[in-house]
C-alpha positions in Angstrom: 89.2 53.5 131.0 90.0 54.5 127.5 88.3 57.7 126.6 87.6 58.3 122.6 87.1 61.3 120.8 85.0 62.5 117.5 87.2 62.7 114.1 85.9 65.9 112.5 87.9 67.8 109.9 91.1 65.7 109.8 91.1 66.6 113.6 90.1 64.3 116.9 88.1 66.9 118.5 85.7 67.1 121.6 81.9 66.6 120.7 79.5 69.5 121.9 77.1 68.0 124.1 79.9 67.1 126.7 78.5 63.3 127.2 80.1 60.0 126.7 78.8 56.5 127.2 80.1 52.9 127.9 81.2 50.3 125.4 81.0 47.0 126.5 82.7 43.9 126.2 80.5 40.9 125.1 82.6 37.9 126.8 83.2 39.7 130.2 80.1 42.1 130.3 82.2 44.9 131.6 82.9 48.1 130.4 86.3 48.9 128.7 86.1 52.0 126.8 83.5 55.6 126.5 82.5 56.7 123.4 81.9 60.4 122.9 78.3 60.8 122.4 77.7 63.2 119.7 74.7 65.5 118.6 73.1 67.6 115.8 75.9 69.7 115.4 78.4 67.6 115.5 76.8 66.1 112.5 76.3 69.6 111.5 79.8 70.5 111.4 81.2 67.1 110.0 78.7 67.2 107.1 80.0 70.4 106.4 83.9 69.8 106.6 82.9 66.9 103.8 80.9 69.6 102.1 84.2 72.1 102.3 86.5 68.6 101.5 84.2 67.5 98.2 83.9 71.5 96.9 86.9 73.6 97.8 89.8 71.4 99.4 92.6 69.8 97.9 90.8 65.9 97.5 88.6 68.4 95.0 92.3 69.2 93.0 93.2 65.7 93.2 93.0 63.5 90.1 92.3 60.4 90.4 95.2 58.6 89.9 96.3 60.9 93.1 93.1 59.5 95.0 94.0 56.1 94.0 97.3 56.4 95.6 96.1 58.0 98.5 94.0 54.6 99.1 96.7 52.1 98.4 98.5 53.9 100.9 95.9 53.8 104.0 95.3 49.8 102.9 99.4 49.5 103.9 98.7 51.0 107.0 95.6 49.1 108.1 97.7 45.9 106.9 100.4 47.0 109.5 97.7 48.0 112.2 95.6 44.6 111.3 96.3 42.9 114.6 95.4 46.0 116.9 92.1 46.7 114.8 90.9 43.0 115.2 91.9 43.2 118.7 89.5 46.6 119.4 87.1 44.4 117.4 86.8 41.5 119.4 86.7 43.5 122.3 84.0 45.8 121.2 81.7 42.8 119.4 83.3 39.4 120.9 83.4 37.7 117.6 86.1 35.3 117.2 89.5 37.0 116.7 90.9 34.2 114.3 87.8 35.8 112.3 88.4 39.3 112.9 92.1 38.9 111.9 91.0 36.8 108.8 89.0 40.4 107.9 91.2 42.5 108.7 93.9 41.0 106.8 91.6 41.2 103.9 90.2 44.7 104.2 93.1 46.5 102.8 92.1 44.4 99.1 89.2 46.7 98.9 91.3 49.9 99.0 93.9 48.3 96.6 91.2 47.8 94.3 89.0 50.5 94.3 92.0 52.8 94.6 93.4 50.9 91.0 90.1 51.7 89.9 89.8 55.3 90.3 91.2 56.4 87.2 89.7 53.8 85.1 85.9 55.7 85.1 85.3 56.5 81.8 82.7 58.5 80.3 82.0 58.0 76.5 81.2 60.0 72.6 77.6 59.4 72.1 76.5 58.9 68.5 73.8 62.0 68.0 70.7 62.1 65.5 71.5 66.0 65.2 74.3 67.5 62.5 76.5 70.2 64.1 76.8 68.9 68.0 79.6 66.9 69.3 78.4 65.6 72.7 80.1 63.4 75.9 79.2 61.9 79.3 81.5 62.3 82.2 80.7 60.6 85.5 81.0 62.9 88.4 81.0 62.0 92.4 77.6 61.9 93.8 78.1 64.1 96.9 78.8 63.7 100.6 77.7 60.4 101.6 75.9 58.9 105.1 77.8 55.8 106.1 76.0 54.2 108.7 77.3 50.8 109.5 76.3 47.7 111.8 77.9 46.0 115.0 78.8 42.6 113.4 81.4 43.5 111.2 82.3 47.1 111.7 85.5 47.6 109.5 84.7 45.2 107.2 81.2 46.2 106.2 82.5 50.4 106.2 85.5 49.1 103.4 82.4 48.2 101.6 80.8 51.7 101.4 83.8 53.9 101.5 86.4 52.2 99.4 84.3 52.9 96.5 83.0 56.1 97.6 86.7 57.3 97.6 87.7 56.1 94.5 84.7 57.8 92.9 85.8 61.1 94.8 83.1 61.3 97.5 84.1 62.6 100.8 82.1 60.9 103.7 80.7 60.7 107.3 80.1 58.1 109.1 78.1 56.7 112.0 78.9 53.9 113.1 76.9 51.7 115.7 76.6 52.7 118.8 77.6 49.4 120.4 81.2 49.1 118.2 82.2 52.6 117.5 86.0 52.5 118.5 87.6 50.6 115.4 86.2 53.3 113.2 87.7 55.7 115.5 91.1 54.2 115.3 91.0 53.5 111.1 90.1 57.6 111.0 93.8 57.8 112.9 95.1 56.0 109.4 93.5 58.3 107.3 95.4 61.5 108.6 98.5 59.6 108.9 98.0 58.2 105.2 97.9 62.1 104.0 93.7 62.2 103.1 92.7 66.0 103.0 91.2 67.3 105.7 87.3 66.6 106.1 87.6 63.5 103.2 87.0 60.9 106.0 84.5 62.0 109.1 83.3 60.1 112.4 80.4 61.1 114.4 79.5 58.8 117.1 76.1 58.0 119.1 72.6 57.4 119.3 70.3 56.8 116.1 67.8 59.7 116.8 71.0 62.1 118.1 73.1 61.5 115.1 71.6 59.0 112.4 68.8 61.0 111.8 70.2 64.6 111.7 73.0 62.9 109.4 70.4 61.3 107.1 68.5 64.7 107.0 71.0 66.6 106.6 70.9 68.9 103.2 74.3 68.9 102.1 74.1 64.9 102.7 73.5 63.3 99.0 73.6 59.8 99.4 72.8 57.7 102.4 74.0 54.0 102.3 73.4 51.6 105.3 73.7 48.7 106.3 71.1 47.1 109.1 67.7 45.5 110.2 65.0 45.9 107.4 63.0 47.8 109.8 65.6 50.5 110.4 66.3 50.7 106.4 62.6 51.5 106.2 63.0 54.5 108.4 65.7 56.0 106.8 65.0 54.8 102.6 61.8 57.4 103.6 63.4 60.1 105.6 66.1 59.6 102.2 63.4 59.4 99.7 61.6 62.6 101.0 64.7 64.8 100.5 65.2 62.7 97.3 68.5 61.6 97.9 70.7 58.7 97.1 70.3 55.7 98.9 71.9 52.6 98.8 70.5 49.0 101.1 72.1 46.0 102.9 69.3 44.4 105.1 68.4 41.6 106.7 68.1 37.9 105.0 66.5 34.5 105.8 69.0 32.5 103.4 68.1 29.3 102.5 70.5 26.8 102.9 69.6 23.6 100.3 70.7 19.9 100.7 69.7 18.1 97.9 70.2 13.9 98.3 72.8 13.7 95.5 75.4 16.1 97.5 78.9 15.5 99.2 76.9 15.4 102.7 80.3 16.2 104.3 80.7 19.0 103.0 77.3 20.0 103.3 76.8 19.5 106.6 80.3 21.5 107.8 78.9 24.2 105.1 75.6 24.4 106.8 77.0 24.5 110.2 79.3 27.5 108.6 76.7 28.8 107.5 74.9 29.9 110.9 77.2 29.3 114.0 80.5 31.1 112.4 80.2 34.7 113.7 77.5 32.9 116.5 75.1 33.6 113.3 75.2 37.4 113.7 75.7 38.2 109.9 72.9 39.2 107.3 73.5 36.0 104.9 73.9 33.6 107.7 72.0 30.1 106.2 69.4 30.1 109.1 67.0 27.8 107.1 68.4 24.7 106.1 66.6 23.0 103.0 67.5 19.3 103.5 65.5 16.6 101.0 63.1 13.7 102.5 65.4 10.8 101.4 68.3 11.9 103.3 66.9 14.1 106.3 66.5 11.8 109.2 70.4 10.7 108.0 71.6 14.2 108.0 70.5 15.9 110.6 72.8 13.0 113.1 75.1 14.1 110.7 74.8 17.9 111.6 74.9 16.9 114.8 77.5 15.3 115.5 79.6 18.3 114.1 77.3 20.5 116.2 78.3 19.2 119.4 82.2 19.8 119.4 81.3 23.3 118.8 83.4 25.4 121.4 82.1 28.1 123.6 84.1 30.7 125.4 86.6 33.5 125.4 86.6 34.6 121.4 90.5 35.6 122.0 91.4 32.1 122.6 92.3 30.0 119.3 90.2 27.0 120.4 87.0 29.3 120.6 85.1 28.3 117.7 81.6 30.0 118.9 81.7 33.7 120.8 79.3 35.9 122.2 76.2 37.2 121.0 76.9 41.4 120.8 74.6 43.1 122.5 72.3 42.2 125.4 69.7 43.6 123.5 70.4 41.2 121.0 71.2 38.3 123.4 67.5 38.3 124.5 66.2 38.9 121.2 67.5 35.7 120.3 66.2 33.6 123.3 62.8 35.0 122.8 63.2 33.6 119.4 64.4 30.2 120.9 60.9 30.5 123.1 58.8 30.9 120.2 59.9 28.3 117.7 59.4 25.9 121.0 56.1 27.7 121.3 55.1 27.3 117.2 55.9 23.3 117.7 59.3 23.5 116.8 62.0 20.3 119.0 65.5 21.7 119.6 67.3 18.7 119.0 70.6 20.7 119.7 71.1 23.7 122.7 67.6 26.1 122.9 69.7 27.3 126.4 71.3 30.1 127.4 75.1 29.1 127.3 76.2 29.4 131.3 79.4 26.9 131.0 82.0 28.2 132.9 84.1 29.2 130.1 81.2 31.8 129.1 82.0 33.5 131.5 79.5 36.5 132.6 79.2 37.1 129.0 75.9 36.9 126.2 76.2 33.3 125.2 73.7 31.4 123.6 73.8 27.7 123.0 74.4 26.7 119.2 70.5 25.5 118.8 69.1 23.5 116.3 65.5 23.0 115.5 63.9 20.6 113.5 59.8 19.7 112.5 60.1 23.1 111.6 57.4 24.6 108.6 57.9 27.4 106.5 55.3 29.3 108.1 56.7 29.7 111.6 58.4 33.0 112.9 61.3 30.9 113.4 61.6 30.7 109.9 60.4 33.8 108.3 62.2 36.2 110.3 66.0 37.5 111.0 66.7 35.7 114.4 70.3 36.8 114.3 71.9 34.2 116.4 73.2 30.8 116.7 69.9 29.7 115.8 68.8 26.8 112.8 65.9 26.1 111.2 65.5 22.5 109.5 62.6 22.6 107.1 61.7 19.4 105.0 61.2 19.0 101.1 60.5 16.8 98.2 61.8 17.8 95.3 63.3 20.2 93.2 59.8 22.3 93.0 59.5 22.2 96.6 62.5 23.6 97.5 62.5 26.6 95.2 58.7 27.2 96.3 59.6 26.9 100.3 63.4 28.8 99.2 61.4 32.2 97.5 58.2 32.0 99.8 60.1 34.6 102.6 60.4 38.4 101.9 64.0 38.6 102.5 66.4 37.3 99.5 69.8 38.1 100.3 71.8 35.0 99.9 71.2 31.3 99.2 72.9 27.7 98.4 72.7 25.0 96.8 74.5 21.2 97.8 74.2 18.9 94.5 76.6 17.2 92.2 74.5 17.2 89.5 75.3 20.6 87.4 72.4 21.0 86.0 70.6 21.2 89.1 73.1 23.9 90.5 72.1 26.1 87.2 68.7 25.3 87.4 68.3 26.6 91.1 70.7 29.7 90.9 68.3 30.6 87.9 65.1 31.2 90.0 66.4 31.2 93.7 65.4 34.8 94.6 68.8 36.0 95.7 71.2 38.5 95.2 73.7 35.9 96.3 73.7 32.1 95.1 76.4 30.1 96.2 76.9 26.1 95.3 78.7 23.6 97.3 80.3 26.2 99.6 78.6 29.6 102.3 80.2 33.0 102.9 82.6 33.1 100.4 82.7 37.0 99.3 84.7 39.4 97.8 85.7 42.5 96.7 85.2 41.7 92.7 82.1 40.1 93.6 78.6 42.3 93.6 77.1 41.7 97.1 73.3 42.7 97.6 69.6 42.1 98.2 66.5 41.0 96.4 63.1 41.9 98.0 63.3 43.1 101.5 67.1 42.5 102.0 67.9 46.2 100.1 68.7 48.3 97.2 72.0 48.7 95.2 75.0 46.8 95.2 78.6 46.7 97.1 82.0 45.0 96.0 82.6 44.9 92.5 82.6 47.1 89.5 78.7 48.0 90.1 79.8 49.3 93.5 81.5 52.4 92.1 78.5 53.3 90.3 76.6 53.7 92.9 78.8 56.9 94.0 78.5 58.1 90.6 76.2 60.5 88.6 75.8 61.4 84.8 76.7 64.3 83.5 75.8 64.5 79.8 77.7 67.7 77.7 76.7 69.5 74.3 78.9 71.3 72.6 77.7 73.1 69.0 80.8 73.0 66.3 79.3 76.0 65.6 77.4 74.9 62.5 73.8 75.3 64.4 71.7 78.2 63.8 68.3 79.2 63.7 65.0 79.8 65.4 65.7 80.6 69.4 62.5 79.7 70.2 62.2 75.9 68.5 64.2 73.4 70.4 67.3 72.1 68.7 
């Protein structure tokens, strides 16, 4: 079995406590790799090679057209290692390869951009009120920064934090999640072999209350972002806001998903069905309620369906697997518990609502791809972060109903609208509360596009121009032309 080791330093180096544990893989249920698991000092002494790294190491001497380059160069070499990182992936979270590759072969756009937009942060002159001063702004990095990044999409989701993060001249640790920590291990391999200076990039492996919290505490920390369950963000946004530092918040979502009678039903059904089996619906903006109108209901959900039931189960490395494993067994009976209440709350599964035990699930975590419908707005099932292959059909009226049933959640990560009728579209995109509004399509991101939540989903933004700025801080400088004089003691 494949044995991994800590990246500390620009160095793969053995963790202090001595222990290791399993990593499992989701489709066959057995172990395939052991994952160092690391402690308070080996936080300790990776928070202070980024300290060393952001202070007195070369990546401080670089400029940042030399960080920019340094970037572009690691998002060749994770093009080149694409394959094997989806492949670690797959085995580590058993989502579908073809969708692993797909991100992979994406990923290395974030570090192309961000590492072309290094050297385009500008400060600015500032018009003054006061004769004699000539005064500027320069925007410095932030500090070390706490990356601490989910099982769903390990790689992807770290690109997200640290490609900016770099190109703003932080130096980072990370902790990834304890149930897919070995892609992370692997892209720190790139990083040395790309030429990044010693202690810029920094892996710490384990348990939350072993290593997220001592990393999250840790003084020479300055910014913590994360991406996870709104209960865990809690947790940390305190522990973050009590040592006032920097925190940045990608959390849970209960998008709604909204059919209006006037829309390509086609489309929207496959773009619902997107919506909330692809990645077996473990993904923050997954469209778990779907918003379908009264005219057209009854009609559209045997529409949904019938492209619900050729959905294929089984081994996520096979091309014809269109719906994979659920992660973690923790997770696994999370979501049939789920399945148990909504049935509970008076909720019909007119689609799965079973564990999935065909034979080509093999002994892994599968869960049916379940539909329920007579479902209200008040239920668990659709007011909380199921994280599964699990849909919600709620009914409405009219345009007024399906913004007041759409904002009445706490979460407001993501939402969508199906209509032909433009105005609509900008109508609803106007008061959906979402940091995300899509129309007549679900999922589409990118790295020029801000990504973030309103409400409970989190603080700050990734991708984009705005994500930079949140590695940033203001520095504001005075300089007297030497025509100021007068009374020390009277403020200037």
């Amino acid at each position: 079995m494949k044995r991994y080791l800590l990246r500390i330093g620009g160095q793969a180096c053995e963790h202090r406590g001595g222990q290791w544990f399993d990593t499992q893989n989701p489709y066959t249920g057995e172990s395939w790799a052991q994952i160092p698991r690391g402690d308070a000092s080996d936080v300790d002494a990776a928070v202070q090679a980024a300290h060393q790294a952001l202070t007195q190491g070369p990546w401080a001497e670089l400029t940042a057209t030399q960080r920019g380059a340094l970037m572009r160069k690691l998002a060749d070499l994770i093009a080149r290692d694409a394959v094997k990182l989806a492949t670690t992936e797959v085995r580590d979270n058993g989502k579908l390869l073809a969708e692993m590759q797909g991100q992979l072969n994406y990923i290395p756009q974030w570090f192309h951009y961000y590492g072309g937009l290094a050297d385009k942060v500008q400060g600015s002159t500032l018009p003054l009120d006061k004769k004699g001063y000539f005064a500027f702004t320069r925007h410095e990095p932030v500090g070390v920064v706490a990356a601490i990044t989910p099982w769903n999409s390990p790689l992807m989701l770290l690109s997200w934090k640290i490609a900016p993060a770099l190109a703003a001249g932080c130096t980072v640790v990370v902790k990834p999640s304890e149930f897919t920590s070995a892609s992370t291990l692997e892209l720190a391999e790139l990083f040395e072999e790309a030429g990044f200076p010693a202690g810029v990039f920094n892996v710490v492996t384990g348990f939350g209350a072993e290593v997220g919290t001592p990393l999250v505490e840790h003084p020479l920390v300055s910014k913590i972002s994360f991406t996870g369950s709104d209960s865990t963000g809690r947790l940390i946004n305190e522990k973050a806001g009590r040592h006032l530092k920097h925190a940045a918040m990608e959390l849970g979502g209960k998008s709604p998903n909204v059919v209006f009678e006037d829309a390509d039903l086609e489309q929207a059904a496959f773009g619902a069905i997107s919506g909330i089996f692809a990645a077996t619906g473990q993904t923050c903006i997954a469209g778990s309620r779907l918003l379908v109108q009264d005219s057209i209901h009854d009609a559209f959900v045997e529409r949904l369906l019938a492209v619900a039931r050729t959905a294929r189960m089984g081994d996520p490395m096979s091309p014809d697997t269109q719906v994979g494993p659920v992660t973690t067994p923790p997770q696994y009976r999370k979501v049939l518990e789920y399945i148990d209440i909504a049935r509970s709350e008076g909720a019909t599964a007119v689609l799965g609502g079973e564990k999935g035990s065909a034979p080509e699930c093999g002994k892994g975590w599968f869960v049916q791809p379940t539909i329920f419908t007579g479902v209200r707005n008040d239920m668990r099932i659709a007011q909380e972060e199921v994280f599964g292959p699990v849909l919600s059909i709620i009914r409405f009226k009219d345009e007024a109903d399906a913004l007041r049933i759409a904002n009445d959640v706490r979460f407001g990560l993501a939402a969508a609208v199906w209509t032909k009728d433009i105005g609509r579209a900008i109508r609803m995109s106007e008061k959906l509360q979402a940091g995300t509004v899509w129309v007549n399509t679900y999922r589409a991101v990118s790295f020029m596009a801000p990504f973030g939540g309103y409400k409970d989903s989190g603080l700050g933004r990734e991708n984009g121009i705005d994500a930079i700025r949140e590695y940033l801080q203001t520095k504001c400088v005075w300089i007297n032309s030497g025509a100021v004089a007068g009374n020390p003691f009277v403020m200037r």
